[in-house]
VMD Tcl script that builds the backbone (N, CA, C; Angstrom):
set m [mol new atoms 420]
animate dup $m
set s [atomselect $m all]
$s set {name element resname resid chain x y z} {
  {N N UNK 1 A 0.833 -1.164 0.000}
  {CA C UNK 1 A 0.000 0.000 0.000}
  {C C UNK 1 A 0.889 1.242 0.000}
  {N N UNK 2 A 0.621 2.477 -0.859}
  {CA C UNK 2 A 1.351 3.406 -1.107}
  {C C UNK 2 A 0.851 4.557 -0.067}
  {N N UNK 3 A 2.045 5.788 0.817}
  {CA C UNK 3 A 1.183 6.301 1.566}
  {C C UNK 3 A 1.566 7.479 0.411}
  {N N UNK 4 A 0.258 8.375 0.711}
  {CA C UNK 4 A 0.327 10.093 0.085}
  {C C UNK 4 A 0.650 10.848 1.359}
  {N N UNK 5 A 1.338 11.707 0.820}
  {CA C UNK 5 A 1.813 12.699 1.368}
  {C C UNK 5 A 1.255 14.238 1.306}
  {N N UNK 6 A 0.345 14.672 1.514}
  {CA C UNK 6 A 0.033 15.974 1.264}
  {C C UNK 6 A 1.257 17.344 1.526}
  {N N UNK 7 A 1.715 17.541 0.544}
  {CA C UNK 7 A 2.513 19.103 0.736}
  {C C UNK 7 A 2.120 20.222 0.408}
  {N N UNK 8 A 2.448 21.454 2.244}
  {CA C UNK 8 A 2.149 22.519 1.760}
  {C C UNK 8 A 3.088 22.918 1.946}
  {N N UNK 9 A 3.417 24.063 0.361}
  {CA C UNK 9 A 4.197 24.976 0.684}
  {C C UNK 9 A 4.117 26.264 1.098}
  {N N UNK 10 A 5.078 26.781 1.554}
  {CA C UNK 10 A 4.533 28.341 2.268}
  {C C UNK 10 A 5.176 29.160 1.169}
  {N N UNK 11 A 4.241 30.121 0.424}
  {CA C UNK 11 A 4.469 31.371 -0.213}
  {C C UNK 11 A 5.131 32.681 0.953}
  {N N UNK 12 A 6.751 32.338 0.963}
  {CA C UNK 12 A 7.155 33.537 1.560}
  {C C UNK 12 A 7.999 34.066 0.790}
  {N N UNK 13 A 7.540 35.575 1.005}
  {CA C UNK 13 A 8.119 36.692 -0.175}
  {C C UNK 13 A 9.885 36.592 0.787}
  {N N UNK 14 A 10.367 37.709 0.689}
  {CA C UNK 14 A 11.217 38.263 0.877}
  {C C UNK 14 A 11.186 39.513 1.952}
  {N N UNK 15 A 11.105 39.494 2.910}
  {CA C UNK 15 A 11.215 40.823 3.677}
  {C C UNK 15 A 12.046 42.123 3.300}
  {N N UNK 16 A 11.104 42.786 2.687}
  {CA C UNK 16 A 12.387 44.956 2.610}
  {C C UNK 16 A 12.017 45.644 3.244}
  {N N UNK 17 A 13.218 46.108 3.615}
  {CA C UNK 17 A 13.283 47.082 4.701}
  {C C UNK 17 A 12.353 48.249 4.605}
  {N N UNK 18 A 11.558 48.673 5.357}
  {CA C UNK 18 A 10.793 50.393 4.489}
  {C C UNK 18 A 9.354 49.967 4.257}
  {N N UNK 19 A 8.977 48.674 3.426}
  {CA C UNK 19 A 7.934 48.555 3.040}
  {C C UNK 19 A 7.410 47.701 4.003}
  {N N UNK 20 A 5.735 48.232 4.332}
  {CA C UNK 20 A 5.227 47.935 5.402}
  {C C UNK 20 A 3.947 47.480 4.999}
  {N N UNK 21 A 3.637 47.882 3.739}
  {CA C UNK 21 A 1.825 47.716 2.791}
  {C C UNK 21 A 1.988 47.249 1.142}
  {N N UNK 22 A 1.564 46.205 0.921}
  {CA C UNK 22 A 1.803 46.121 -0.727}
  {C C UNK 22 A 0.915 46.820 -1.299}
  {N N UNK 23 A 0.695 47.031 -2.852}
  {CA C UNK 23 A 0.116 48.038 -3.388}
  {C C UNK 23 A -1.443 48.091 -3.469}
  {N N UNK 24 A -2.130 47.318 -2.290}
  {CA C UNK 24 A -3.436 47.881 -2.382}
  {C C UNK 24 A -3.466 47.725 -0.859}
  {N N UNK 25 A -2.583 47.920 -0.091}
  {CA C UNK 25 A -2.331 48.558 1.102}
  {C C UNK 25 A -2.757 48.028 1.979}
  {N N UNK 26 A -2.627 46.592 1.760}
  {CA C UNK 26 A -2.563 45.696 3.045}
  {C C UNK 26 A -1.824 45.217 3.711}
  {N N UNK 27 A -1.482 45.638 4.843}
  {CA C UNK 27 A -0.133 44.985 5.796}
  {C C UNK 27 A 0.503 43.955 5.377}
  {N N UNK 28 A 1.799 44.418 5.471}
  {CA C UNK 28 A 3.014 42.772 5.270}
  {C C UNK 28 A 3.337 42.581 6.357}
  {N N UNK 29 A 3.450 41.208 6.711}
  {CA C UNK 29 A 3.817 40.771 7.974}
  {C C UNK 29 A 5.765 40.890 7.834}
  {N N UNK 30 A 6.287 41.713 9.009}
  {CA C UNK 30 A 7.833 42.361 8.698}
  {C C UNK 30 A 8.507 41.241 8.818}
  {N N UNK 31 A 8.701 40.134 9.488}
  {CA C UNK 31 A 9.830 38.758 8.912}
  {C C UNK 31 A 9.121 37.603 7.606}
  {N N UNK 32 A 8.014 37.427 7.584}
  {CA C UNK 32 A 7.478 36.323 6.786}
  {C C UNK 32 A 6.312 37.250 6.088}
  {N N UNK 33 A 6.659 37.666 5.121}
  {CA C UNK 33 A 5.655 38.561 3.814}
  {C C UNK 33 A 5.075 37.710 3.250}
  {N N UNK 34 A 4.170 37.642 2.760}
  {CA C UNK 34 A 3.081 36.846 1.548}
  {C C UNK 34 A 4.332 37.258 0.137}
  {N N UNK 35 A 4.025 35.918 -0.736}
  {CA C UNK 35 A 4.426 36.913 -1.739}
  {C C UNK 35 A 3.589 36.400 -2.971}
  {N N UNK 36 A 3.809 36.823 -4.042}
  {CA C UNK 36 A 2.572 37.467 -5.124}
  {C C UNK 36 A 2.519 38.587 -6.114}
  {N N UNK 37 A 1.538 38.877 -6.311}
  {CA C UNK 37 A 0.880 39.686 -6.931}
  {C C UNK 37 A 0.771 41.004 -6.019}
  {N N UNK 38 A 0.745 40.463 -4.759}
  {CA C UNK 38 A 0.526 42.063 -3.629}
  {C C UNK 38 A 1.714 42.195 -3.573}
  {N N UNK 39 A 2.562 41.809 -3.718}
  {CA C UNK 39 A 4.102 42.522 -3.408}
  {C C UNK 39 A 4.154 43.672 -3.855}
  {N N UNK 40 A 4.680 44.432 -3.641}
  {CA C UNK 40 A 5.447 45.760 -4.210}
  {C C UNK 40 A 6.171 47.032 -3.870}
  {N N UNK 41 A 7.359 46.756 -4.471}
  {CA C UNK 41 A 8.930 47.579 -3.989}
  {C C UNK 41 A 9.053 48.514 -4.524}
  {N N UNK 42 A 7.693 49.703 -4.762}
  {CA C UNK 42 A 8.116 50.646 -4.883}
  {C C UNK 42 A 8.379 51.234 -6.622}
  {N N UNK 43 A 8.918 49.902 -7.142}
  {CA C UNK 43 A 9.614 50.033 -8.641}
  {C C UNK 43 A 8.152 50.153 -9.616}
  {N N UNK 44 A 7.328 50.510 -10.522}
  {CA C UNK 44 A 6.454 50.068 -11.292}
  {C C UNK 44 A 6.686 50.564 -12.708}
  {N N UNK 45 A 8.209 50.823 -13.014}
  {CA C UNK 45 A 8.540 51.274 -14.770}
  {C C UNK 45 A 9.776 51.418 -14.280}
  {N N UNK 46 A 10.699 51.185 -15.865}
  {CA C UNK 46 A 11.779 52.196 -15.653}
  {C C UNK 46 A 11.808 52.140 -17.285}
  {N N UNK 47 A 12.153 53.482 -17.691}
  {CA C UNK 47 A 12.151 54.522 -18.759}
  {C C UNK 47 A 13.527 54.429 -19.289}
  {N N UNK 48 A 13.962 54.607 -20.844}
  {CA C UNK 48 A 14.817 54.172 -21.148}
  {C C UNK 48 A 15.433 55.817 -21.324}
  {N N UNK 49 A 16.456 56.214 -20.806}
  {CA C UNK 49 A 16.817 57.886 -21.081}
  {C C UNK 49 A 17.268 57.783 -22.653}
  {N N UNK 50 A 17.851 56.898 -23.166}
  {CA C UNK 50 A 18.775 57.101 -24.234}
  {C C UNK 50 A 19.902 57.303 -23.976}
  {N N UNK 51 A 20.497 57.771 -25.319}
  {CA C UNK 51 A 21.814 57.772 -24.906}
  {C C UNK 51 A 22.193 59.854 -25.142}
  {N N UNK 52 A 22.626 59.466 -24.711}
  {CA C UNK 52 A 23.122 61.264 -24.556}
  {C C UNK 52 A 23.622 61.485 -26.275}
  {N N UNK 53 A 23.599 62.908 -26.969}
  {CA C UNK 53 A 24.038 63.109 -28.025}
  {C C UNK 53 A 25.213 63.719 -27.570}
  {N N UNK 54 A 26.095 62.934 -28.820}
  {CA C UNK 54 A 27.413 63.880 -28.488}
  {C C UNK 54 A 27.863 65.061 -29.413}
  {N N UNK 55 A 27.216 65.377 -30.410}
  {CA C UNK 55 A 27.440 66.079 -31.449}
  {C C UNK 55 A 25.850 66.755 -32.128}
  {N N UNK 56 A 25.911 67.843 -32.697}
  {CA C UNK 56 A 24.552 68.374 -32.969}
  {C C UNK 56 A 23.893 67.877 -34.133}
  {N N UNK 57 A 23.133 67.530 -34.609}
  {CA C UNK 57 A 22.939 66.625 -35.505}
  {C C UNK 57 A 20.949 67.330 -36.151}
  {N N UNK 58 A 20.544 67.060 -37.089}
  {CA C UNK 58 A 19.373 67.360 -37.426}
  {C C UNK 58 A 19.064 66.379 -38.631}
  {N N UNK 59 A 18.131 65.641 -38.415}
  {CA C UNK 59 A 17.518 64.526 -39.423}
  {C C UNK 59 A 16.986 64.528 -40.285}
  {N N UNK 60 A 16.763 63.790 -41.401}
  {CA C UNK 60 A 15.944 64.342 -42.241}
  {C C UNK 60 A 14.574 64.171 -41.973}
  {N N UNK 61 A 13.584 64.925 -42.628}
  {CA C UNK 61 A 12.255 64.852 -42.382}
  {C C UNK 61 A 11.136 63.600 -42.681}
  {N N UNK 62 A 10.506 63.381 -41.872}
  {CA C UNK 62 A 9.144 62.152 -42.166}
  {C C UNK 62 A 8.297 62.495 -41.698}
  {N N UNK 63 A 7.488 61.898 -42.401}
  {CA C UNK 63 A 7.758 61.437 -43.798}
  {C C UNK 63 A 8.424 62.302 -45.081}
  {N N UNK 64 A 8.530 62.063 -45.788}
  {CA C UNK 64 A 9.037 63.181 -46.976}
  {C C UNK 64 A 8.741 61.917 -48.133}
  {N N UNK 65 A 8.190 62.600 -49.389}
  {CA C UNK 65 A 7.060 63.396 -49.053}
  {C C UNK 65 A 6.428 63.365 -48.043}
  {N N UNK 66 A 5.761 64.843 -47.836}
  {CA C UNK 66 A 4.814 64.787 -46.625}
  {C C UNK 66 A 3.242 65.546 -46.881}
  {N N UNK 67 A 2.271 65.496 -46.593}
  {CA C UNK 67 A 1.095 66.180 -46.746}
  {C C UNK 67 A -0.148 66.189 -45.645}
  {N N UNK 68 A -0.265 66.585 -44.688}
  {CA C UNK 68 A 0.227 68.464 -45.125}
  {C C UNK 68 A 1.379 68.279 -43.914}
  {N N UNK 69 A 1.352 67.403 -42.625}
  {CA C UNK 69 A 2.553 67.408 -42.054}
  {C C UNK 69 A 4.018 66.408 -41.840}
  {N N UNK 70 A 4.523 66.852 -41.159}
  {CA C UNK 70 A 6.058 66.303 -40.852}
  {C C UNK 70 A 6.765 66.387 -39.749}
  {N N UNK 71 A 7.434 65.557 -39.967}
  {CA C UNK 71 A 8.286 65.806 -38.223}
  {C C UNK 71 A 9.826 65.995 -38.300}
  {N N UNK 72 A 10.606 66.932 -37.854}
  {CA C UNK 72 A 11.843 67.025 -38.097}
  {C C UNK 72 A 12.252 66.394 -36.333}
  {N N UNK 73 A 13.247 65.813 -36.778}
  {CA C UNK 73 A 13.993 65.183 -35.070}
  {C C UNK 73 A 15.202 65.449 -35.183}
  {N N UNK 74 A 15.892 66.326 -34.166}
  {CA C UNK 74 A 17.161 66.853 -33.629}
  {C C UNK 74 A 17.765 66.336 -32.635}
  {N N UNK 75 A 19.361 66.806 -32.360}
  {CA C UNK 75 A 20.062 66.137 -31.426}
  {C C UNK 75 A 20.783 67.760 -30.649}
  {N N UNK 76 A 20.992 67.813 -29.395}
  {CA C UNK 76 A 21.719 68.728 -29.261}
  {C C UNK 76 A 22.405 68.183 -28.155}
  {N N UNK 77 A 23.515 68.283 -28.219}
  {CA C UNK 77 A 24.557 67.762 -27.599}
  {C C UNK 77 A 25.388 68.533 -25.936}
  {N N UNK 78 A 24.992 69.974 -26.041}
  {CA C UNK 78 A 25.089 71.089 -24.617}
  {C C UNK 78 A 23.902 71.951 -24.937}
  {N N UNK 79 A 23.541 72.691 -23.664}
  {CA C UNK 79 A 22.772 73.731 -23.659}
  {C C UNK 79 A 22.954 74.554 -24.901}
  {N N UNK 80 A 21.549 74.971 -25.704}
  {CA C UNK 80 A 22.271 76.109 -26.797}
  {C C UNK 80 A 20.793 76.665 -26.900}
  {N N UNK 81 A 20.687 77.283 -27.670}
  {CA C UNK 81 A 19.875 79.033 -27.863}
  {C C UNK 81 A 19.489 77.232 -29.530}
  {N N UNK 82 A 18.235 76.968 -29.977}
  {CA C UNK 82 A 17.678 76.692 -30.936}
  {C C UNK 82 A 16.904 76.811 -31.764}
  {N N UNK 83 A 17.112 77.426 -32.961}
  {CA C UNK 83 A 16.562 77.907 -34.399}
  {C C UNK 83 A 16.428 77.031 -35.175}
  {N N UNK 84 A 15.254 76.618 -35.230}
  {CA C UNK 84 A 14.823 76.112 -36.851}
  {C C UNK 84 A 13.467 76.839 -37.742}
  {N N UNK 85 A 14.423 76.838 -39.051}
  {CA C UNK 85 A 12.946 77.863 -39.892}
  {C C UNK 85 A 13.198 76.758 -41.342}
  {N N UNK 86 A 11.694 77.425 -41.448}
  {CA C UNK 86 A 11.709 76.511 -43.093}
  {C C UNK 86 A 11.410 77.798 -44.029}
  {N N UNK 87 A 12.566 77.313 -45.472}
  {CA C UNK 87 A 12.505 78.657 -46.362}
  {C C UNK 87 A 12.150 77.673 -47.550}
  {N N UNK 88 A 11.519 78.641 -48.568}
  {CA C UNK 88 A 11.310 78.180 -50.286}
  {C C UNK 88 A 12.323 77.718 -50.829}
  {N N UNK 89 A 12.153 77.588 -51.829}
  {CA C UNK 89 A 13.099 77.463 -52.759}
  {C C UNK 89 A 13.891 78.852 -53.446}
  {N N UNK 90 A 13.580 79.936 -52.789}
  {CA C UNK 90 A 14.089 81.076 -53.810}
  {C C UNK 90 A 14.696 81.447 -52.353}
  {N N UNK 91 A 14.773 80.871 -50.871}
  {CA C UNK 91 A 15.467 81.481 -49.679}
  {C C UNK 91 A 14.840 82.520 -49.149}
  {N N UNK 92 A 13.035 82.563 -49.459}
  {CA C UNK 92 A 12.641 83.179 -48.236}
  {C C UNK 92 A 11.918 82.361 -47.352}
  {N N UNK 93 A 11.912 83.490 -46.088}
  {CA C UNK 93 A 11.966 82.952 -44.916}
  {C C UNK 93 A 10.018 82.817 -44.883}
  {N N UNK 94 A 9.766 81.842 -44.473}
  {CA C UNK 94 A 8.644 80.728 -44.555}
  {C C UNK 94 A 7.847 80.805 -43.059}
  {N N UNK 95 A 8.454 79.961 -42.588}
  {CA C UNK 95 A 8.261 80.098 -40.543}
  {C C UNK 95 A 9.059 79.714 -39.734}
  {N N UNK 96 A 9.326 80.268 -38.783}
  {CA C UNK 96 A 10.010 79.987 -37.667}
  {C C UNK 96 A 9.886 79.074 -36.905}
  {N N UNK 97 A 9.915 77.888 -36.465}
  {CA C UNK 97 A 9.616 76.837 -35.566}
  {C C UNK 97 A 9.797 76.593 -34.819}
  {N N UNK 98 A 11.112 76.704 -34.560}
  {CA C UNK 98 A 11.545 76.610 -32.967}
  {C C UNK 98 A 12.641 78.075 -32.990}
  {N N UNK 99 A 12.931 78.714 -31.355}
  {CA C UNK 99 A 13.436 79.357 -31.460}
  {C C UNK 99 A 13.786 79.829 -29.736}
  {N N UNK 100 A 13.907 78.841 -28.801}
  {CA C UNK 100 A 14.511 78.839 -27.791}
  {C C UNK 100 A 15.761 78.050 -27.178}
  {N N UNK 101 A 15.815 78.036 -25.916}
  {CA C UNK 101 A 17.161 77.301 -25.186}
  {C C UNK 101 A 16.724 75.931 -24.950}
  {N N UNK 102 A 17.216 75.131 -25.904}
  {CA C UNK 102 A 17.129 73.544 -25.090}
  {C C UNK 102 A 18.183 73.002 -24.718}
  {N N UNK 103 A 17.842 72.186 -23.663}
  {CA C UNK 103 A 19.245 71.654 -22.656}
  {C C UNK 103 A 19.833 70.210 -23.731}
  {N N UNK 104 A 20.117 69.729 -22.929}
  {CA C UNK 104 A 20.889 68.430 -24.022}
  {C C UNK 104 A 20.060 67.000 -23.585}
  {N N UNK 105 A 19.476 66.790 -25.854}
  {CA C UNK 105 A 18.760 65.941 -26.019}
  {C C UNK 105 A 18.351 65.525 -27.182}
  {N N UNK 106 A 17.461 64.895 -27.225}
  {CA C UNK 106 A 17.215 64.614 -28.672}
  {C C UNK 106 A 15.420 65.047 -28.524}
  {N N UNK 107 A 15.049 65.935 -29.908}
  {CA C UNK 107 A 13.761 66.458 -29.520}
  {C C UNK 107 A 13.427 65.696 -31.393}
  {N N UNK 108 A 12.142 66.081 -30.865}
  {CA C UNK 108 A 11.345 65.942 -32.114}
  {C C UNK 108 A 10.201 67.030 -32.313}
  {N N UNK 109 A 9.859 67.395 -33.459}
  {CA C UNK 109 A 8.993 68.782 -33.984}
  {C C UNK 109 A 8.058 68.486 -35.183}
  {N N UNK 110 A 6.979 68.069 -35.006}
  {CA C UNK 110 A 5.657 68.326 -35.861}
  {C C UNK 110 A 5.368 69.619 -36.646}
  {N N UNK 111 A 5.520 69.916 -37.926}
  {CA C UNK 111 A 4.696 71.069 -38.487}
  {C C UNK 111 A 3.920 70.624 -39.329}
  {N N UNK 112 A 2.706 71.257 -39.344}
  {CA C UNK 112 A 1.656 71.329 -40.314}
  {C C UNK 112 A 1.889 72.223 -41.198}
  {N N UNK 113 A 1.927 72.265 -42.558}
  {CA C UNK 113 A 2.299 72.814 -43.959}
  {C C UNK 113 A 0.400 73.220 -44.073}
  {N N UNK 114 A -0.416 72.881 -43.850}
  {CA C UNK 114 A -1.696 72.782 -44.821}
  {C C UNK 114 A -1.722 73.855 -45.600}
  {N N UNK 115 A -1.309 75.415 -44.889}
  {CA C UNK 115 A -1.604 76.166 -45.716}
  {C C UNK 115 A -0.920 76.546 -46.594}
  {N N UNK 116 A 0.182 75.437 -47.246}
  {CA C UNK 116 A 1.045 76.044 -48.247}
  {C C UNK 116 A 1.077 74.983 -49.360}
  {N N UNK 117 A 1.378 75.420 -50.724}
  {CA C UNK 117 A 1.146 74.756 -52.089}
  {C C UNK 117 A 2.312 73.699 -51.968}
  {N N UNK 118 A 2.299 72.503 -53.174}
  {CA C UNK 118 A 2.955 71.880 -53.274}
  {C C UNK 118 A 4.338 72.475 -53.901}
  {N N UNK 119 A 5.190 71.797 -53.292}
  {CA C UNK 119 A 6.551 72.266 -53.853}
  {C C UNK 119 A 8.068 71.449 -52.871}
  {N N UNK 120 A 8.909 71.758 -53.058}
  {CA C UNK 120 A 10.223 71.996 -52.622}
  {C C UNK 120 A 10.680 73.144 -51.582}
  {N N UNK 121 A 10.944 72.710 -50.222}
  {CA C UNK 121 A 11.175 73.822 -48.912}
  {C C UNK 121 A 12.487 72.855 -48.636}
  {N N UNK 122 A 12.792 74.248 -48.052}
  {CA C UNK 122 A 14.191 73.820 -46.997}
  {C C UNK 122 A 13.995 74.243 -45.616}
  {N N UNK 123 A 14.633 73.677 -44.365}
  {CA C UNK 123 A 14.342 73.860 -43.134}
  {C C UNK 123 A 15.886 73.660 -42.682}
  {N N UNK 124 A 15.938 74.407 -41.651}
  {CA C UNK 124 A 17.829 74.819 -40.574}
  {C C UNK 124 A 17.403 74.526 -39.829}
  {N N UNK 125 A 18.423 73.932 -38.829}
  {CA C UNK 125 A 18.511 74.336 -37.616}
  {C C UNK 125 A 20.241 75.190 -37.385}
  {N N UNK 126 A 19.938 75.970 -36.349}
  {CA C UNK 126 A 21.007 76.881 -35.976}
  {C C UNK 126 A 21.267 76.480 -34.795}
  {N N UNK 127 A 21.983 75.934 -34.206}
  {CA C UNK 127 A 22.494 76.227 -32.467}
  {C C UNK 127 A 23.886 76.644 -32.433}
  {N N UNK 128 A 24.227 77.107 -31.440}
  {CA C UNK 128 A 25.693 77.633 -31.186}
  {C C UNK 128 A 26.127 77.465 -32.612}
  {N N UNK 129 A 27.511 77.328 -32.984}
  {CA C UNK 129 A 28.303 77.295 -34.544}
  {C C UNK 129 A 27.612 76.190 -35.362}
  {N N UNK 130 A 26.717 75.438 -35.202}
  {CA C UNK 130 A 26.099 74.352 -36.179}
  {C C UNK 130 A 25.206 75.023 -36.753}
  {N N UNK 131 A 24.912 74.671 -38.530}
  {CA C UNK 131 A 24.177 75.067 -39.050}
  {C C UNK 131 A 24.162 73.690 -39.834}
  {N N UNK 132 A 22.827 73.192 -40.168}
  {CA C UNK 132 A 22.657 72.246 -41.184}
  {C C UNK 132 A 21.377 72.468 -41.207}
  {N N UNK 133 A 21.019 72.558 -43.087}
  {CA C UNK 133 A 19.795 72.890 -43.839}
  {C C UNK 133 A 19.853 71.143 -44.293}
  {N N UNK 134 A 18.502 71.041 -44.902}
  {CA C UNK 134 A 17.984 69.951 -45.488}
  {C C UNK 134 A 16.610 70.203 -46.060}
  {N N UNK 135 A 16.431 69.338 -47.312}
  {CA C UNK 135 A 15.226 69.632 -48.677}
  {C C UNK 135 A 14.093 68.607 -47.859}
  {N N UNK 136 A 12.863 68.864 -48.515}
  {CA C UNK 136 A 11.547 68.484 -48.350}
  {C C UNK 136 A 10.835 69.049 -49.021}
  {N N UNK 137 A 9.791 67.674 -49.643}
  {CA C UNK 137 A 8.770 68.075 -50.402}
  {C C UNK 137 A 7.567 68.046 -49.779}
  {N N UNK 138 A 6.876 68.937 -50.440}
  {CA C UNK 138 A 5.404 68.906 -49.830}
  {C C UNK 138 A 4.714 68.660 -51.047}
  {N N UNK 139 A 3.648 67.544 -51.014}
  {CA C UNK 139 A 3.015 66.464 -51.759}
  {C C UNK 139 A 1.785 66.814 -51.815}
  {N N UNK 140 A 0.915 67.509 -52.330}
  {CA C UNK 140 A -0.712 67.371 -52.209}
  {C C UNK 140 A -0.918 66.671 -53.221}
}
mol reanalyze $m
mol bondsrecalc $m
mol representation Tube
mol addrep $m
């Protein structure tokens, strides 16, 4: 005759220091915690920073073609004073888009064109001594 054995095991978390309530704020017992689904240390994401830019950099536009908008994405590498404008094709000045101090990062910028005809534009960015222009079409 075979005997059974009934086993229980005990669900014990881990005791941390500090935490006294898991996240729907029911007491943990401080040497022998439940553990689970109620656990929780506090942590609930972590965000990826990227990587730092080391050099100033400006991308080309996307979509391109675009209709009626686009997104230009930049890099700035130290604090700087930032200008970007979009000009025609004959080098006048169109609109201004950005035109303050950003710290060091990589940004991205949406413009809506709707109210302008199809054609060929150029867009800068300026920070400290960097200047780089780049072409885009606008597609209706």
């Amino acid at each position: 005759m075979m005997k059974c054995r009934t086993l229980y095991l005990e669900s014990r978390g881990t005791p941390i220091a500090g935490i006294s309530f898991d996240f729907d704020w029911d007491s943990r017992k401080p040497l022998t915690p439940d553990i689970g689904a109620d656990e929780f240390n506090g942590i609930v994401g972590v965000e990826d920073e990227g990587t730092i830019p080391t050099e100033f950099a400006l991308e080309q536009n996307y979509p391109n073609p675009f209709n009626p908008s686009t997104t230009f994405r930049y890099s700035v590498p130290t604090q700087s004073k930032v200008v970007i404008k979009v000009f025609d094709v004959l080098g006048n000045e169109i609109a201004t888009l950005m035109d303050e101090e950003k710290s060091v990062g990589t940004y991205e910028l949406t413009w809506n064109a709707a109210n302008l005809s199809s054609g060929i534009y150029f867009y800068q960015l300026k920070a400290s001594d960097y200047v780089q222009t780049r072409k885009m079409i606008l597609l209706k």
